[in-house]
C-alpha positions as CSV (number, residue, x, y, z in Angstrom):
1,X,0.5,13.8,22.5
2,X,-1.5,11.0,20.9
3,X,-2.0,8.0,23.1
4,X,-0.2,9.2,25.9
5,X,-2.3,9.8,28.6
6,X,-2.0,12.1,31.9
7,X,-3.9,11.1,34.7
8,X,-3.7,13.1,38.0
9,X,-4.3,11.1,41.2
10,X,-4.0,12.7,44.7
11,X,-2.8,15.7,43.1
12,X,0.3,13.6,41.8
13,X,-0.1,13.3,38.2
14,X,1.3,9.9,36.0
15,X,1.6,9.0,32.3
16,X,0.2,5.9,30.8
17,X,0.6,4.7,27.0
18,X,-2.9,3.9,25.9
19,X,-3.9,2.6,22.5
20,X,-8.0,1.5,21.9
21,X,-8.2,-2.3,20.5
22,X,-10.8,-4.4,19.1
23,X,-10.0,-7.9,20.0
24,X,-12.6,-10.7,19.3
25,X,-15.5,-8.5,18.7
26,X,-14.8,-6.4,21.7
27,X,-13.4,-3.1,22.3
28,X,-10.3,-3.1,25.0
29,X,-7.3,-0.5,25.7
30,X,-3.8,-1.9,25.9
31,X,-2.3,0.3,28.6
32,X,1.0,0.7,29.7
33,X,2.8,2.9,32.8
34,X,5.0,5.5,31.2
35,X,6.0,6.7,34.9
36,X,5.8,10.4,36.8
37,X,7.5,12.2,33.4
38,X,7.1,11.0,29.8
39,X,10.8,9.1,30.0
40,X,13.5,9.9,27.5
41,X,13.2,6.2,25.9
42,X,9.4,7.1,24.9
43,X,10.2,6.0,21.1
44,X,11.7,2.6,22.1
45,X,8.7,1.9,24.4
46,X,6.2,2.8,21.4
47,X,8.5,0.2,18.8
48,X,7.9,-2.4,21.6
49,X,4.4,-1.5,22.3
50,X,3.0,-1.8,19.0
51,X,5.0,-4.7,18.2
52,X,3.3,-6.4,21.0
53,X,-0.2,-4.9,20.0
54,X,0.4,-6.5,16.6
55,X,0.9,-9.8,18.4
56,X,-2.1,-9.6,20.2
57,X,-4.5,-8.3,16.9
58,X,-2.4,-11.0,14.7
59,X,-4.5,-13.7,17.6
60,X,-7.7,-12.4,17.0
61,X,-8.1,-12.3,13.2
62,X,-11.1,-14.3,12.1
63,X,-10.1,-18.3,11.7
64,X,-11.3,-18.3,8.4
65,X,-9.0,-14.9,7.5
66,X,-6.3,-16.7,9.1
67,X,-6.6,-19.5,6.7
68,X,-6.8,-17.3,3.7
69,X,-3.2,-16.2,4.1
70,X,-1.7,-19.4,6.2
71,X,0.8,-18.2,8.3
72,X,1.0,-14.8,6.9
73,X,-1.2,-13.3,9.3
74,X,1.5,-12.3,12.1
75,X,3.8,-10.7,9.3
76,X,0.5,-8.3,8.3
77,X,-0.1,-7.5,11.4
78,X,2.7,-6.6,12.4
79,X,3.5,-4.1,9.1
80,X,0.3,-3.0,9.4
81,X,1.2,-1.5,13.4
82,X,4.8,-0.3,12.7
83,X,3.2,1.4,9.6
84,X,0.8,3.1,12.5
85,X,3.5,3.6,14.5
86,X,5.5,5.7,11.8
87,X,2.3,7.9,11.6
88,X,2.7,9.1,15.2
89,X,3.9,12.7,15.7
90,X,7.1,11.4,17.6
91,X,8.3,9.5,14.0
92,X,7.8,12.4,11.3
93,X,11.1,11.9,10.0
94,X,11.1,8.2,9.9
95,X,7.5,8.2,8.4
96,X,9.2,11.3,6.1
97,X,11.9,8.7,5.1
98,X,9.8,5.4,4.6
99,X,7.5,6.9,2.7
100,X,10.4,8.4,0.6
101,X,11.8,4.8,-0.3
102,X,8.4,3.3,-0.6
103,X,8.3,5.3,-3.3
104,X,11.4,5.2,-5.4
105,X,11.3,1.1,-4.9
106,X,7.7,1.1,-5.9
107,X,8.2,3.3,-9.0
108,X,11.3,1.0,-9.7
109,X,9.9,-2.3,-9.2
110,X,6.3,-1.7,-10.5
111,X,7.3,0.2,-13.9
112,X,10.4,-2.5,-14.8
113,X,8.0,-5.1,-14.3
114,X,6.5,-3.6,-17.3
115,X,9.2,-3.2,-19.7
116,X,10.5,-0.1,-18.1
117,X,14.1,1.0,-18.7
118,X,13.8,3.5,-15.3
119,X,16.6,2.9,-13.1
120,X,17.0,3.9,-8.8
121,X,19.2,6.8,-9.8
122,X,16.7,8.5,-12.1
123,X,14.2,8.4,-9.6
124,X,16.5,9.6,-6.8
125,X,17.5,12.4,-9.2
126,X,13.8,13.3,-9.8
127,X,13.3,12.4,-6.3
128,X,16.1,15.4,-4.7
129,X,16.0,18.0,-7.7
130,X,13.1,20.1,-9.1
131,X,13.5,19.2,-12.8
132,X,10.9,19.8,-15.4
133,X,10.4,16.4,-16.9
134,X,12.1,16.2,-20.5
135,X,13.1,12.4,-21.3
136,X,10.5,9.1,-21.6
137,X,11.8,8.5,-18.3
138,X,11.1,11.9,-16.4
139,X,8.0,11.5,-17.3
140,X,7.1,8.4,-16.3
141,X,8.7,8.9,-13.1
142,X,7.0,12.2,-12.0
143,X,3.7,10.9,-13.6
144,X,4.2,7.9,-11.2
145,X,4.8,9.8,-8.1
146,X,2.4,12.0,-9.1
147,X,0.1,9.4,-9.4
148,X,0.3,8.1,-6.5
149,X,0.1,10.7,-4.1
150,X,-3.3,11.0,-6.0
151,X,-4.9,7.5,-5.0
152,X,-3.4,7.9,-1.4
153,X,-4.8,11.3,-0.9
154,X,-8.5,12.1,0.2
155,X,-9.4,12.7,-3.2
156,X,-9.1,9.5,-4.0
157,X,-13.0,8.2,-4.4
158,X,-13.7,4.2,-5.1
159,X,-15.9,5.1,-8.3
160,X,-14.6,5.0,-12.2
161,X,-13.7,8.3,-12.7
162,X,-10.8,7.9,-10.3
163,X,-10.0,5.0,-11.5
164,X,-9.7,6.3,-15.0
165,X,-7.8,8.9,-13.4
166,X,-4.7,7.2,-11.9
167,X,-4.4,6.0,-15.4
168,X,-5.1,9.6,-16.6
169,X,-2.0,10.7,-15.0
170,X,0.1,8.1,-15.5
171,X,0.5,7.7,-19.2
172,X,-1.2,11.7,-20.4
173,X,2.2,13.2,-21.4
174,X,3.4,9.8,-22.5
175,X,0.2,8.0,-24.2
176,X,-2.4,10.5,-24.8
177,X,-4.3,8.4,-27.4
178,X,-5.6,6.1,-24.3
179,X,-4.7,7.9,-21.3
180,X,-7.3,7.6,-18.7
181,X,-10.0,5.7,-21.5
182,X,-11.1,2.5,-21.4
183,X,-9.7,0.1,-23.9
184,X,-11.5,0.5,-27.2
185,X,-10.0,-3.3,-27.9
186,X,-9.5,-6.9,-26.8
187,X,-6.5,-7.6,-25.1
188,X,-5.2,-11.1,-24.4
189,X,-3.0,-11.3,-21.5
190,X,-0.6,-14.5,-20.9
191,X,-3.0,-16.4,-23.8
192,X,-6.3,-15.6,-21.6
193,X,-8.9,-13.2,-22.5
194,X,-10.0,-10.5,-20.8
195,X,-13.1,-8.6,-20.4
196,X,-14.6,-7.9,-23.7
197,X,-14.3,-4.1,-24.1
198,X,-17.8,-3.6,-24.7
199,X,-18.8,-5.0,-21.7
200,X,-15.8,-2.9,-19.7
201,X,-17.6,-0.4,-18.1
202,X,-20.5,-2.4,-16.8
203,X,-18.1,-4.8,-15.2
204,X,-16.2,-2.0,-13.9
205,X,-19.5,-0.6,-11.9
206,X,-20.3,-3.9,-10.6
207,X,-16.9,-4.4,-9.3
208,X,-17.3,-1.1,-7.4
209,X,-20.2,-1.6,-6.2
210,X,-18.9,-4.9,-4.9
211,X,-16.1,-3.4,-3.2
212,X,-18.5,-0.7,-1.6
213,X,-21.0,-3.2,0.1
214,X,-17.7,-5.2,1.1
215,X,-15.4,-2.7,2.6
216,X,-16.8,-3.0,6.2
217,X,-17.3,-7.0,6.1
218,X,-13.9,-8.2,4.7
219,X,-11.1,-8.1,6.0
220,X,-8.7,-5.2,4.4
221,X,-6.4,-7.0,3.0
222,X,-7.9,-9.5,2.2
223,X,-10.4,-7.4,0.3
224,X,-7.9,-5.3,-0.9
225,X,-6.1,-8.5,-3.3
226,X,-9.9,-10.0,-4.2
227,X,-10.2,-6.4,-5.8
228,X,-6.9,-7.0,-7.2
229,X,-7.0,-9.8,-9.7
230,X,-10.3,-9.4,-10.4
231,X,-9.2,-5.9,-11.7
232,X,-6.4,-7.5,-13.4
233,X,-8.8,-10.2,-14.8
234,X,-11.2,-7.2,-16.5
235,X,-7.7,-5.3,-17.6
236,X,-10.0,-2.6,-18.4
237,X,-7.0,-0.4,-19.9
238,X,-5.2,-1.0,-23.4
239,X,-2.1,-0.7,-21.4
240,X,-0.6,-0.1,-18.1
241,X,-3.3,-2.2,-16.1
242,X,-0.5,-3.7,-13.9
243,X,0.7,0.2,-12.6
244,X,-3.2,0.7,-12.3
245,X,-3.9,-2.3,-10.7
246,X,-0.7,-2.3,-7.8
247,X,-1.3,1.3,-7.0
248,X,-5.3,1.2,-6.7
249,X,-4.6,-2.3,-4.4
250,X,-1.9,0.3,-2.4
251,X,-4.3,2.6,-2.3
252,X,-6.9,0.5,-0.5
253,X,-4.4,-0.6,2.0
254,X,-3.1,2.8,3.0
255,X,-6.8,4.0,2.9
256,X,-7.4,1.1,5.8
257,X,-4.2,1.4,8.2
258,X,-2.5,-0.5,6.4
259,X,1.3,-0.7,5.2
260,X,1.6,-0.3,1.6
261,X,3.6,-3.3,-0.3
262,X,6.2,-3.3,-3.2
263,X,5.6,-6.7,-5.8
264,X,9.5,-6.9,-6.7
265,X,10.2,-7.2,-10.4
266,X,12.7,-10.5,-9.7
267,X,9.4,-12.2,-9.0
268,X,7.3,-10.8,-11.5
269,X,6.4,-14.2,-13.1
270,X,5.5,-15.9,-10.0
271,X,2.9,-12.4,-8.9
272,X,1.4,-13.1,-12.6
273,X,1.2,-16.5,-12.4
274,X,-0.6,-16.0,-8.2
275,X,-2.8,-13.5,-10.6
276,X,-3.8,-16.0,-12.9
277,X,-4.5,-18.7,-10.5
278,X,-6.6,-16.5,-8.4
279,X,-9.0,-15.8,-11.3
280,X,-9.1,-19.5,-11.6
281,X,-10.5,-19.5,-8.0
282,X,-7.0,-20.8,-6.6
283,X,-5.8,-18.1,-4.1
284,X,-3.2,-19.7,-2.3
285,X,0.1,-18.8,-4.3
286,X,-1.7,-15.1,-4.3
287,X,-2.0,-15.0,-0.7
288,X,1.1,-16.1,0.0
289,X,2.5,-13.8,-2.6
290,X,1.4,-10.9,-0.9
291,X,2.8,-12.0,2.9
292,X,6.2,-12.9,1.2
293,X,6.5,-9.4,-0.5
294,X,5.0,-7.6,2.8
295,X,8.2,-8.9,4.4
296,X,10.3,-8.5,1.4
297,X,9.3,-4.6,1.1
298,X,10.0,-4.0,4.9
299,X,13.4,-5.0,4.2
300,X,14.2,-3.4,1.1
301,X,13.5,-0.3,2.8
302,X,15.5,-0.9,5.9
303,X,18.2,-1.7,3.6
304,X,18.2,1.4,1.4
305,X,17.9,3.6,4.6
306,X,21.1,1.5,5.8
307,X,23.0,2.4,2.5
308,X,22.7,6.4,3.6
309,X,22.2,7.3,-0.1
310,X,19.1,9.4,1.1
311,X,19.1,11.2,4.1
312,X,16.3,13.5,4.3
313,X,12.6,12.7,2.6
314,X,11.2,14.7,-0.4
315,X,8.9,17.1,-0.4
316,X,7.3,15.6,-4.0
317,X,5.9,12.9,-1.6
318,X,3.7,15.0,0.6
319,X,1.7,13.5,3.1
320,X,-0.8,10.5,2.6
């Protein structure tokens, strides 16, 4: 079983809970003694291990990383090991489940942040039945899920054709005319320009590239919300750039180790307003943006799973 360890000593044999860390720029094991059997209480020793790993990563973060989200750092961390933790063999049905409400409360929030009419129950009833999708919204919400188990799967590649693909499968059935092509216009977004679209797909490349030679150096997600608005600053897309944009940042987070985070539609205009300072080199509000909904997503989910509605996950999830 992954990082438990059997070591046999004298002929006796002993279990140990091991777990490899980098901490400060150098490579240590956090180690605990399990005892003579693996005990009973192995998944309430695993909760408490990681949560203390977490605290000991959260304290060696880079100073200057630490600075770029405050005093978000410990919240990251910490999502970022339980989301580990959920990927361990002994939590397949709570990984099973949280990637089940992830889902429906991204779909919800993300999409109604965009004018969507899609409500929780129509994705729970897309979510538990096999329907073929007839209505605006069964498409949008199988083209979502869809979607993303696209850009969290291996086929997910950092170049343009994915890219162009995630909105590809979003909006095909639903807006064919510009599904998965660049915009062929200008779009203003709150009274701003964007990139000009003739100048979209070189700006595109050169954003790759960036994110390419940066993807070891930077800190994930850090990297992964400079990626962000600067997306969101080209809005390469005549539409949906938003859905794009929050799954492809997802994407890169998941991709890393990292838990995946919901932007909550209730505070839609302060994420667009984080957005629009960032791209004025003010990053602040964005950082601190992203820590606030990190901890607002965990809870969300703890409190759907609370509610009962859904008690098994779906197989239209799949694995990540």
């Amino acid at each position: 079983m992954k990082y438990i360890k059997k070591k046999v000593i004298k002929g006796k044999q002993y279990y140990y809970f091991e777990y490899p860390l980098k901490t400060h720029n150098k490579r240590t094991t956090y180690t605990k003694y399990l005892g003579l059997d693996i005990p009973p209480d192995i998944k309430e020793r695993f909760e408490a291990y990681f949560r203390e790993i977490a605290s000991i990563t959260s304290t060696s973060v880079k100073p200057e990383d630490k600075q770029y989200f405050h005093a978000g750092i410990d919240s990251i961390e910490l999502a970022r090991y339980k989301y580990r933790m959920l990927n361990h063999e002994l939590f397949i049905n709570e990984l099973s489940l949280f990637n089940t409400f992830f889902y429906i409360l991204f779909v919800l929030n993300s999409n109604r942040s965009e004018g969507s009419k899609v409500t929780r129950k129509d994705i729970e009833k897309v979510i538990k039945k096999r329907i073929e999708p007839r209505t605006l919204i069964e498409k949008e919400v199988i083209n979502s899920i869809n979607t993303i188990n696209f850009a969290f799967s291996k086929n997910m590649k950092w170049n343009e054709k994915a890219i162009k693909n995630i909105h590809k499968n979003l909006f095909w059935n639903i807006y064919p005319e510009i599904a998965g092509k660049y915009k062929k216009v200008n779009n203003i977004v709150n009274n701003s320009a964007t990139t000009d679209w003739k100048k979209v797909h070189s700006t595109m490349k050169h954003l790759l590239h960036w994110y390419k030679q940066n993807k070891k150096k930077i800190y994930p997600p850090i990297l992964a919300l400079e990626f962000h608005w600067r997306f969101e600053s080209i809005h390469p897309f005549e539409d949906g750039n938003g859905r794009v944009g929050r799954i492809i940042l997802n994407s890169m987070l998941v991709q890393q180790g990292y838990a995946p985070v919901i932007f909550f539609t209730q505070n839609h205009h302060a994420y667009c307003n984080a957005i629009n300072k960032a791209i004025e080199g003010l990053k602040k509000q964005l950082a601190k943006h992203f820590t606030e909904s990190i901890k607002k997503t965990n809870l969300a989910i703890e409190k759907y799973q609370f509610e009962g509605v859904i008690k098994g996950g779906s197989s239209k999830i799949g694995v990540w």
